[in-house]
C-alpha positions in Angstrom: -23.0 -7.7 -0.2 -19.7 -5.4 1.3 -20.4 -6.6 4.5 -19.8 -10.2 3.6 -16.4 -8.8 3.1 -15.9 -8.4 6.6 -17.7 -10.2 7.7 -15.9 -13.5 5.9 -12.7 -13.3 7.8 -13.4 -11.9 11.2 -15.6 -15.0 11.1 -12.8 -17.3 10.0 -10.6 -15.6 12.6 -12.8 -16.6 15.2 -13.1 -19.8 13.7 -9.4 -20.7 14.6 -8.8 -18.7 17.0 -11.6 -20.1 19.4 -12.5 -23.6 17.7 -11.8 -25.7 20.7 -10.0 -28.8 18.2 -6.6 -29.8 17.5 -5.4 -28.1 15.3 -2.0 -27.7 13.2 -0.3 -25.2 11.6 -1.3 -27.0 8.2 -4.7 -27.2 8.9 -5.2 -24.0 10.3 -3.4 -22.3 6.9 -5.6 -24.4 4.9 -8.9 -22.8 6.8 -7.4 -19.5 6.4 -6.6 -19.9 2.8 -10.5 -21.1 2.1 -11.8 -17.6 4.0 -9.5 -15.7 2.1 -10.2 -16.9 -0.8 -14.0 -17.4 -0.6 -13.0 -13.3 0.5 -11.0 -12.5 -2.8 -14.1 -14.6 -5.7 -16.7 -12.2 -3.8 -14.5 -9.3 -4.3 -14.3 -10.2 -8.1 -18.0 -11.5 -8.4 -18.3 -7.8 -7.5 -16.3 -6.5 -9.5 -17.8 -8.2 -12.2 -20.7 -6.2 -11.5 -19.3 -3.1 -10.8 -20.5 -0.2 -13.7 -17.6 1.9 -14.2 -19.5 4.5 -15.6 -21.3 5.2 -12.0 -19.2 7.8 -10.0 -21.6 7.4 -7.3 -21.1 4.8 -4.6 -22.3 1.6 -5.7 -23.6 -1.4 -3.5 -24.0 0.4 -0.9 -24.8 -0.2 2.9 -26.4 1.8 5.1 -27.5 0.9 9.0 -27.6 3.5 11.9 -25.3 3.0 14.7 -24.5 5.5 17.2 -27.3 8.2 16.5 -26.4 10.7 19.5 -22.5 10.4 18.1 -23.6 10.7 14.4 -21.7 7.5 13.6 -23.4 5.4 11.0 -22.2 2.0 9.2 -21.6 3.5 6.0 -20.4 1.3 3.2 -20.1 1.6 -0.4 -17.4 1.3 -4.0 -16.1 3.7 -6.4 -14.0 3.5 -8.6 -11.1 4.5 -6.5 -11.8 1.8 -3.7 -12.4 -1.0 -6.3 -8.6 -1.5 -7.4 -7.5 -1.7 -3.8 -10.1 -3.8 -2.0 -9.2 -6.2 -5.3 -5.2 -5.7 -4.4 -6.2 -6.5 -0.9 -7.7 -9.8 -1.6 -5.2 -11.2 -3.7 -2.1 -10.0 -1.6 -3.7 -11.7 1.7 -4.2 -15.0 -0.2 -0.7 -14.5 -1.2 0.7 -14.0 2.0 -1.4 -16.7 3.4 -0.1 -19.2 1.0 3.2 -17.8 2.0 3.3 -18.3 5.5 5.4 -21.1 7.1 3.4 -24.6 8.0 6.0 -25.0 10.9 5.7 -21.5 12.5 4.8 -21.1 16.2 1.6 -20.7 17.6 -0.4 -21.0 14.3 -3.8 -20.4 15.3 -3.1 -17.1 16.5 -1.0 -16.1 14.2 -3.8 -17.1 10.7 -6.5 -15.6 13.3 -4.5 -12.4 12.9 -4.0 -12.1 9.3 -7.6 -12.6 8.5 -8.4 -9.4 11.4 -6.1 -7.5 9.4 -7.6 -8.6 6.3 -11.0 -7.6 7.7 -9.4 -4.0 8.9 -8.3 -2.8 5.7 -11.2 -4.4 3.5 -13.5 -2.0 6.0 -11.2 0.9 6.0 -11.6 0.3 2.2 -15.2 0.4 2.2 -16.0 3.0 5.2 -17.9 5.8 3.7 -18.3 7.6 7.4 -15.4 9.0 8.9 -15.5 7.8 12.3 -16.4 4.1 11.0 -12.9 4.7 8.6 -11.2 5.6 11.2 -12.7 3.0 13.5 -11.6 0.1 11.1 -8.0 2.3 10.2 -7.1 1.4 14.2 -8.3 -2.3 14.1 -5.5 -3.1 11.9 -2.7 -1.9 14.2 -2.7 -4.3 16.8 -2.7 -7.5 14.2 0.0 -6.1 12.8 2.2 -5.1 15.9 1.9 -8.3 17.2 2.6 -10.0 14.3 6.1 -8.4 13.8 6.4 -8.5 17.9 5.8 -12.7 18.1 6.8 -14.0 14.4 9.4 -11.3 13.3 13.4 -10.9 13.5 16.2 -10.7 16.7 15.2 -6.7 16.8 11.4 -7.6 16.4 10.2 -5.6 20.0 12.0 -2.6 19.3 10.2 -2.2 15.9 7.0 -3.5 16.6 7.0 -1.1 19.2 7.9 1.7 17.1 5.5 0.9 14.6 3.1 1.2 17.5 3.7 4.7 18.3 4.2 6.0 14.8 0.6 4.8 14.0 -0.6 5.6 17.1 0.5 9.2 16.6 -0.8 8.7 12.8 -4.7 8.1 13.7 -4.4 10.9 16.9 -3.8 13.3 14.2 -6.6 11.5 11.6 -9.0 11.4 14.5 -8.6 15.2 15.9 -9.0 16.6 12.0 -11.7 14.3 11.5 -13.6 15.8 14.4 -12.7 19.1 14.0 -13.8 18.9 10.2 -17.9 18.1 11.5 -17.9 20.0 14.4 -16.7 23.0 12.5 -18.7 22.6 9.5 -21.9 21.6 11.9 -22.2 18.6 10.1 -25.1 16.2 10.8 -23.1 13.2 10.8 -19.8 11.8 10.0 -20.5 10.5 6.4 -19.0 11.6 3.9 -22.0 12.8 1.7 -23.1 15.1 4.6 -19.8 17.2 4.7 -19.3 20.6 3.4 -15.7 22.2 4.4 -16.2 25.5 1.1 -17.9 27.3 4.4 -15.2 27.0 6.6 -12.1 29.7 6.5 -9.1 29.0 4.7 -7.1 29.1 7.8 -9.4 26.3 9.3 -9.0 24.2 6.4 -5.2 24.8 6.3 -5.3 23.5 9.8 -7.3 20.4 9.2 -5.8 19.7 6.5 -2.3 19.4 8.1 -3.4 16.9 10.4 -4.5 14.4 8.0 -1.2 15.3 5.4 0.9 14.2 8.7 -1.0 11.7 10.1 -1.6 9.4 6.4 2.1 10.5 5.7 3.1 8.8 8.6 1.5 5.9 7.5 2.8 5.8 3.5 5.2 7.2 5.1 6.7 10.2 3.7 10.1 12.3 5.2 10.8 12.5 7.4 8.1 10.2 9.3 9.6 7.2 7.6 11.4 5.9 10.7 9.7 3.3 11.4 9.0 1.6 7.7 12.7 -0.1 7.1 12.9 -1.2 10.4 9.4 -3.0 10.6 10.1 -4.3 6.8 13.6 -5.9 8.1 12.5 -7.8 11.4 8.9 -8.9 9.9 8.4 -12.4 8.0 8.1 -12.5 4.7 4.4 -12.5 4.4 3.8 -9.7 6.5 6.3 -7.5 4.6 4.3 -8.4 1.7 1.3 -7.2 3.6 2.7 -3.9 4.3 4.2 -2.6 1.5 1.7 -4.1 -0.8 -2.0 -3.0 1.1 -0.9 -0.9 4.1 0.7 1.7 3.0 -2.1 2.1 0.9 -4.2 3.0 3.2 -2.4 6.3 3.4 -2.4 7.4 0.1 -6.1 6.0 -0.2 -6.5 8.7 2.6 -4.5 12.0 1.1 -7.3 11.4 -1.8 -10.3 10.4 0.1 -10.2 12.9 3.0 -7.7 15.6 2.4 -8.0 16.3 -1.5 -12.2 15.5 -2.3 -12.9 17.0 1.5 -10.7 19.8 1.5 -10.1 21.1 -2.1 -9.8 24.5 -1.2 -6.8 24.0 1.6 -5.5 21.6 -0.5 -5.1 23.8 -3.9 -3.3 26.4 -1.8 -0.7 23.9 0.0 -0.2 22.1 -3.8 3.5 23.5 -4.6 4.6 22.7 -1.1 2.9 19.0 -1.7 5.1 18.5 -4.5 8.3 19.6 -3.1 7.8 16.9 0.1 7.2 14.6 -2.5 10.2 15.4 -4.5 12.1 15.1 -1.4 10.3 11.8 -0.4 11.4 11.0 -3.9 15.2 11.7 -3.8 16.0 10.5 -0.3 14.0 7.1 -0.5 16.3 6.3 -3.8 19.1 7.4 -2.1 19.3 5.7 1.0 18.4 2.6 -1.2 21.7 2.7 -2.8 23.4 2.7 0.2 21.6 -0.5 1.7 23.2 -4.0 1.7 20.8 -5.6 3.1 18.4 -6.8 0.6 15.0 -6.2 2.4 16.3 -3.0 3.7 16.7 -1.7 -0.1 13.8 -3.1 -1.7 12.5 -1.2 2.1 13.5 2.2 1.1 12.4 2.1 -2.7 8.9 1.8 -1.0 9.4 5.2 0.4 10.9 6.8 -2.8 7.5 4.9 -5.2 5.1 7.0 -2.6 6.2 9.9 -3.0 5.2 9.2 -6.6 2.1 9.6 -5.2 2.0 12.9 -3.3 3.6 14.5 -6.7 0.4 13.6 -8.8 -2.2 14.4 -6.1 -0.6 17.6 -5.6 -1.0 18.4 -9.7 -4.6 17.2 -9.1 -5.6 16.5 -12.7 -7.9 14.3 -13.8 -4.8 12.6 -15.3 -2.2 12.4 -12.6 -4.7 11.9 -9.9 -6.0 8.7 -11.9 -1.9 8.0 -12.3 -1.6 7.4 -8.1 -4.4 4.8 -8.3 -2.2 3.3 -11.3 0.6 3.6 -8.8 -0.9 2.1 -5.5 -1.7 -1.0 -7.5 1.8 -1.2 -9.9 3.5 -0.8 -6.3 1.9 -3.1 -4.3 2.2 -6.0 -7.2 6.0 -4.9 -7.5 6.9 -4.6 -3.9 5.1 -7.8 -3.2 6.7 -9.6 -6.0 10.5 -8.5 -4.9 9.7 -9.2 -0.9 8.8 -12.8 -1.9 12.0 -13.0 -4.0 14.2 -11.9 -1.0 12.2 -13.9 1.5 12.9 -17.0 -0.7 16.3 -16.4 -1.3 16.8 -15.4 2.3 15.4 -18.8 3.7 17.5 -21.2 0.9 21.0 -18.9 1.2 20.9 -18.0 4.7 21.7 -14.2 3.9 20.0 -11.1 2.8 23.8 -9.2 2.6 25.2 -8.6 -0.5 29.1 -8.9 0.4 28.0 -12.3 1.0 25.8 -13.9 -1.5 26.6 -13.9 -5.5 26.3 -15.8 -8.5 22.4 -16.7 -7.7 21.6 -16.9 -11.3 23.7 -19.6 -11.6 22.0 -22.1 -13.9 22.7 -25.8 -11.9 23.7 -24.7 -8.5 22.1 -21.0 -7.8 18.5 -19.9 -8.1 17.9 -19.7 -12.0 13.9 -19.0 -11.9 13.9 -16.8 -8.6 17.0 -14.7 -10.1 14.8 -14.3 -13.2 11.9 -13.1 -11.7 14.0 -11.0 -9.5 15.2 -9.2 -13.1 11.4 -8.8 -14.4 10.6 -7.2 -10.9 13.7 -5.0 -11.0 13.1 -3.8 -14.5 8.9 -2.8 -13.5 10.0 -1.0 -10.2 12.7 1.1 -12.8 9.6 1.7 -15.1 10.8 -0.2 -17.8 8.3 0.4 -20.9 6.0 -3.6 -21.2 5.8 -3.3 -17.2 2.8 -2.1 -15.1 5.4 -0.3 -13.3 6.0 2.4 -16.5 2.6 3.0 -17.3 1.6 4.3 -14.0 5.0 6.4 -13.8 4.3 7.8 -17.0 0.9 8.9 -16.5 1.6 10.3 -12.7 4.7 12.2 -14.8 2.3 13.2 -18.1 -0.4 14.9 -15.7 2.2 16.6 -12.7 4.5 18.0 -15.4 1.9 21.1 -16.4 0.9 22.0 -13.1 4.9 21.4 -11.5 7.2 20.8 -14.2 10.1 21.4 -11.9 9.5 19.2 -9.2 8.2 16.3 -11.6 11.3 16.7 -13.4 13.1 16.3 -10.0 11.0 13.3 -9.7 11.9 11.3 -12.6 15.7 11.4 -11.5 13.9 9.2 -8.6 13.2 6.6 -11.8 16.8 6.5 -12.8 18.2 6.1 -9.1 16.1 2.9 -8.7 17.4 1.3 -11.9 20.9 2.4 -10.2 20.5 0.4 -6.7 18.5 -2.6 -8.3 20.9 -3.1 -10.9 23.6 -2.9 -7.9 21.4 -5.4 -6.1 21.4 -8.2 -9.1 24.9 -7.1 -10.4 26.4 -8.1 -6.4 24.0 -11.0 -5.6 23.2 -12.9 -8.8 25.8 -12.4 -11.5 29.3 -13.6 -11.2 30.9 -17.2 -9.9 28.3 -18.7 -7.3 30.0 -17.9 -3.6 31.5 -20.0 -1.5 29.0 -19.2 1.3 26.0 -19.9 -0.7 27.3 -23.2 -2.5 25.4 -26.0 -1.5 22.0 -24.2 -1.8 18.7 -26.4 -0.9 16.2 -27.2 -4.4 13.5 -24.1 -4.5 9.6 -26.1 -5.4 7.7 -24.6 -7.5 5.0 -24.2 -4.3 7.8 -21.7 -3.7 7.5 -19.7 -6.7 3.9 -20.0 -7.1 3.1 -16.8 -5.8 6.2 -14.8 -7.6 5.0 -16.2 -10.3 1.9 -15.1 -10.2 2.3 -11.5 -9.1 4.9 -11.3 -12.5 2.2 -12.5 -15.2 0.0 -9.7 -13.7 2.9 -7.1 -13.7 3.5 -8.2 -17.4 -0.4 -8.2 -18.4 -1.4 -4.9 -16.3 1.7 -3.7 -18.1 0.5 -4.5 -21.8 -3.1 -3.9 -21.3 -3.4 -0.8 -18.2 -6.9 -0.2 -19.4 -8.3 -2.9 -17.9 -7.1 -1.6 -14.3 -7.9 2.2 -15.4 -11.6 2.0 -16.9 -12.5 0.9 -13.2 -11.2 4.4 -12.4 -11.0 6.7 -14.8 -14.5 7.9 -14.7 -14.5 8.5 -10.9 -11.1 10.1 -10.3 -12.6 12.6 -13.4 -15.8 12.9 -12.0 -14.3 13.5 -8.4 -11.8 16.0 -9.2 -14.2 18.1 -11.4 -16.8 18.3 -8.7 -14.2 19.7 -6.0 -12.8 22.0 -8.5 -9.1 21.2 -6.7 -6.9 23.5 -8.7 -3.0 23.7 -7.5 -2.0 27.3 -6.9 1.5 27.7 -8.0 4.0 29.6 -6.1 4.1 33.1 -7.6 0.2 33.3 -6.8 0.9 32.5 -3.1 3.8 35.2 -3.3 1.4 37.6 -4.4 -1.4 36.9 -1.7 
């Protein structure tokens, strides 16, 4: 049943990408979108089935692979994965519908976003650390070359550095990985097999570093966050939506999976330093974004500040905060996604993504009425305003950090009032006020257009009203898993005393 996952798209990929008919950019996005979506109703019909109440991995697969290397294929759900694979799903078919029928090269470029659909749907699923890892590196290459072929003017130079941050990013993953079975004799890779409570706390500390720097190179955190504003920028719409909204995930899906349920011990006694890169993470992403004035580049380096979000609450490592990040993978993803497609719409009908150039959007006859609209509803989630999917996961991350680091959350919630500051800056300068002269004869936006915007907001607004319909997938996991590890931050007079 997970395989068919997989399975789905890297057989629609090869589909296009090897069919030997004529085939246009139309048809091939039309193919695409039927894989994706046959992809995204599995994923559901699964969900369907899925018993919360199970903390154990459900549906799961198990074939051996690679017996002298212990490498098995390992799949299975939890409640942690569920959320995201379902995130997954729906932001492909979104950036699918998305893409441009008159784009270059077609066939390679649908054949890629399915292999990168496949990538992070196994990544998702892995439940063997060398088959996570294995699919973690088959989504790099789709998505270099998809910035390198269908991005911006500057599209080499940060494809390329995308390349080497991620390359560096699954060295590090791949050397703690290793060192983690080898040390702990492990029989295998899977995850079920590992015990690091023998190893030495010096060991774990070690371990554990490599996988805090190599997955926070990939949400990124500060100061490996280089490469993130510059990839956003020069990268098509779609594949912006893509990256903020799935693969950035798969770093914080990694803190949790690998460094706080395999390493509780390390990762209790490295807690107050956690928080304070996140509080850092926090601050400089928000302020950096207030200083952008290019659209994409903002809504870019709010990403960065929303992760950090992250770290805070898997530092506390509560049952509460630690269910709050899952809360905040998904609110982020459907908010980033929502305010890339805005940009890339208004970027495509007004020529411009600078604010000294465009104004007066929400101008009712001439400007872009609807899209200014839903720019507003996506400004006001990403601020955390209360009726917003955005708040609720804020405010549980905040309600379960704030016992175990009441400092640094504190800290952290400036972070919420800074990104009110730069988004109100970004609709105060581009859609209120007289309609500019640059932007005055400004082509008619279809509702095909908004579609996807449109769809993202009613789930912001509903997720927003009713959260427990995303959480009771969760809850009993996250509670489950951090009980079992006994992960316990260590605050800083304790490691003074030591």
């Amino acid at each position: 049943m997970l395989s068919a996952l997989i399975l789905l798209p890297l057989f629609g990929a090869a589909l296009i990408g090897f069919l030997p008919i004529a085939m246009n950019g139309k048809i091939s996005r039309g193919i695409t979108l039927v894989f994706s979506a046959i992809a995204f109703l599995w994923t559901i019909v699964l969900a369907i089935q899925f018993n919360p109440g199970q903390v154990t991995q459900q549906f799961a697969e198990f074939i051996p692979w690679v017996d002298v290397l212990g490498l098995n294929y390992n799949l299975g759900i939890d409640g942690l994965s569920m959320p995201l694979l379902l995130l997954n799903g729906l932001l492909t078919c979104i950036a699918i519908y998305s893409s441009d029928e008159s784009l270059h090269r077609p066939r390679f470029y649908y054949s890629l976003l399915l292999l990168l659909n496949a990538g992070v749907t196994g990544a998702f699923l892995a439940q063997d650390l060398l088959l996570f890892f294995l699919f973690y590196e088959l989504e790099l290459i789709p998505l270099y070359l998809l910035i390198a072929i269908w991005g911006g003017q500057r599209r080499g130079y940060a494809a390329t550095k995308f390349l080497i941050y991620t390359a560096l990013s699954g060295i590090l993953i791949l050397a703690s990985f290793l060192g983690l079975v080898w040390l702990s004799h492990a029989p295998s890779f899977a995850l079920a097999s590992l015990n690091s409570k023998a190893l030495p706390l010096g060991t774990q500390i070690l371990l554990l570093a490599g996988i805090l720097v190599g997955f926070g190179i990939k949400i990124p955190l500060v100061p490996f966050h280089t490469w993130l504003p510059d990839a956003h920028v020069e990268a098509s719409t779609p594949i912006s939506v893509l990256l903020a909204g799935v693969l950035l995930k798969l770093g914080t899906y990694g803190l949790l999976r690998f460094g706080m349920n395999l390493l509780p011990e390390a990762w209790s006694y490295l807690a107050p330093w956690l928080a304070i890169w996140a509080v850092v993470s926090v601050l400089y992403g928000a302020s950096c974004a207030i200083a952008q004035k290019d659209m994409k580049k903002m809504v870019a380096y709010s990403s960065i500040g929303h992760m950090g979000y992250v770290l805070l609450a898997a530092a506390a490592a509560t049952p509460l905060s630690v269910l709050g990040t899952v809360m905040q993978m998904v609110s982020h993803g459907l908010i980033s996604a929502l305010l890339f497609l805005l940009v890339g719409i208004v970027y495509k009908k007004a020529g411009s993504r600078d604010l000294d150039v465009l104004k007066g959007l929400l101008n009712p006859e001439r400007g872009m009425p609807v899209i200014g609209s839903l720019m507003v509803l996506g400004v006001m989630a990403s601020a955390g305003i209360p009726g917003m999917v955005g708040f609720i996961s804020e405010f549980i991350i905040f309600r379960g950090s704030f016992p175990v680091f009441p400092v640094q959350t504190l800290l952290s919630m400036i972070g919420t009032g800074l990104t009110a500051v730069y988004f109100l800056h970004l609709l105060n300068r581009a859609f209120f006020g007289r309609l500019s002269v640059q932007v005055m004869n400004l082509p008619r936006v279809y509702w095909s257009d908004r579609l996807p915007s449109v769809v993202l907001a009613i789930l912001i607004v509903i997720l927003g009203i009713q959260p427990a319909w995303l959480i009771h997938w969760t809850e009993p996991t996250i509670t489950a898993m951090v009980n079992a590890q006994n992960v316990v931050a260590i605050s800083p007079d304790k490691i003074k005393g030591n």
